[in-house]
C-alpha positions in Angstrom: 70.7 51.8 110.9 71.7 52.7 107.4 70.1 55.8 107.5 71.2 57.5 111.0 75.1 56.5 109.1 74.0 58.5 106.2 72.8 61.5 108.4 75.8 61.7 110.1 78.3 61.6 107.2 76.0 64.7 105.8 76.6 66.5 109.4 80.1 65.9 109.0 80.4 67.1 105.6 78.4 70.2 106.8 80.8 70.8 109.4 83.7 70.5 107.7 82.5 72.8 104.7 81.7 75.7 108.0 85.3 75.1 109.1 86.8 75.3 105.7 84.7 78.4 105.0 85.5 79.9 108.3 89.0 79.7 107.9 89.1 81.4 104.1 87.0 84.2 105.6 89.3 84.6 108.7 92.4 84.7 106.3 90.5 87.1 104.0 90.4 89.0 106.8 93.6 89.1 108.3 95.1 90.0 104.4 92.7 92.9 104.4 94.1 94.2 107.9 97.7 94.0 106.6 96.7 95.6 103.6 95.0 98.4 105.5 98.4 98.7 107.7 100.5 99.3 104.6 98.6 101.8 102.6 98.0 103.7 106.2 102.2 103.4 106.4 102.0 104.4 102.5 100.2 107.7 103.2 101.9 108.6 106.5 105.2 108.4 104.1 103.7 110.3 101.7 103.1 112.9 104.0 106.0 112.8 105.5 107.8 113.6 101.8 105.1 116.8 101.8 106.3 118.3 105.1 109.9 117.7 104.0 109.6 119.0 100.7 108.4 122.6 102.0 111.1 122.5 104.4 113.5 122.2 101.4 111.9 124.6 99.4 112.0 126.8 102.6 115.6 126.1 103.4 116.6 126.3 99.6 115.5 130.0 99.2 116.5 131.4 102.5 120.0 129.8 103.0 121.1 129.8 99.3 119.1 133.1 98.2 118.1 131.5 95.3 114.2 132.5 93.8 111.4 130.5 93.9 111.8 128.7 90.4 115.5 127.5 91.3 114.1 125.8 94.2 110.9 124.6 92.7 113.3 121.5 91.4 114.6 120.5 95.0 110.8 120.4 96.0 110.2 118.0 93.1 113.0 115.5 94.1 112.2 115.5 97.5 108.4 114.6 97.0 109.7 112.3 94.5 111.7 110.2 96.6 108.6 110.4 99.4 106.2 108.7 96.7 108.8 106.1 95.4 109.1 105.3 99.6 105.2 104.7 99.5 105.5 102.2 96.0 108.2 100.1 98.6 106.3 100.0 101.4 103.0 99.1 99.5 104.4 97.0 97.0 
């Protein structure tokens, strides 16, 4: 009798290690999928900030006939403000 008592507490131990592992790799798992979520959000802002900055640079020289290095600057802030977006949504 003592012995089928001692083969079931090591089958419960067993189990309960398997749960307990289960769950860390589940919850691994689920903090890689947000993580993947927010760098994807990182880079479509980041992109985002690229298409607007041309625009600008676009805008800049056509509406306020100014040459390319006086606009160059608007560019820069615009692109800017597009990577410190993608530090706030990563981080």
């Amino acid at each position: 009798m003592q012995m089928s008592a001692s083969r079931n507490g090591s089958w419960g131990r067993a189990v309960g290690l398997l749960a307990a592992t289960a769950f860390f790799a589940l919850s691994g798992a689920a903090l890689a999928t947000e993580q993947s979520k927010q760098r994807q959000q990182g880079r479509d802002a980041n992109q985002e900030a690229k298409k607007d900055a041309r625009s600008t640079k676009v805008d800049c020289r056509q509406e306020n006939q100014k040459s390319n290095p006086e606009c160059r600057q608007d560019k820069r802030e615009t692109k800017q403000d597009g990577r410190q977006e993608k530090r706030d949504i990563k981080y």
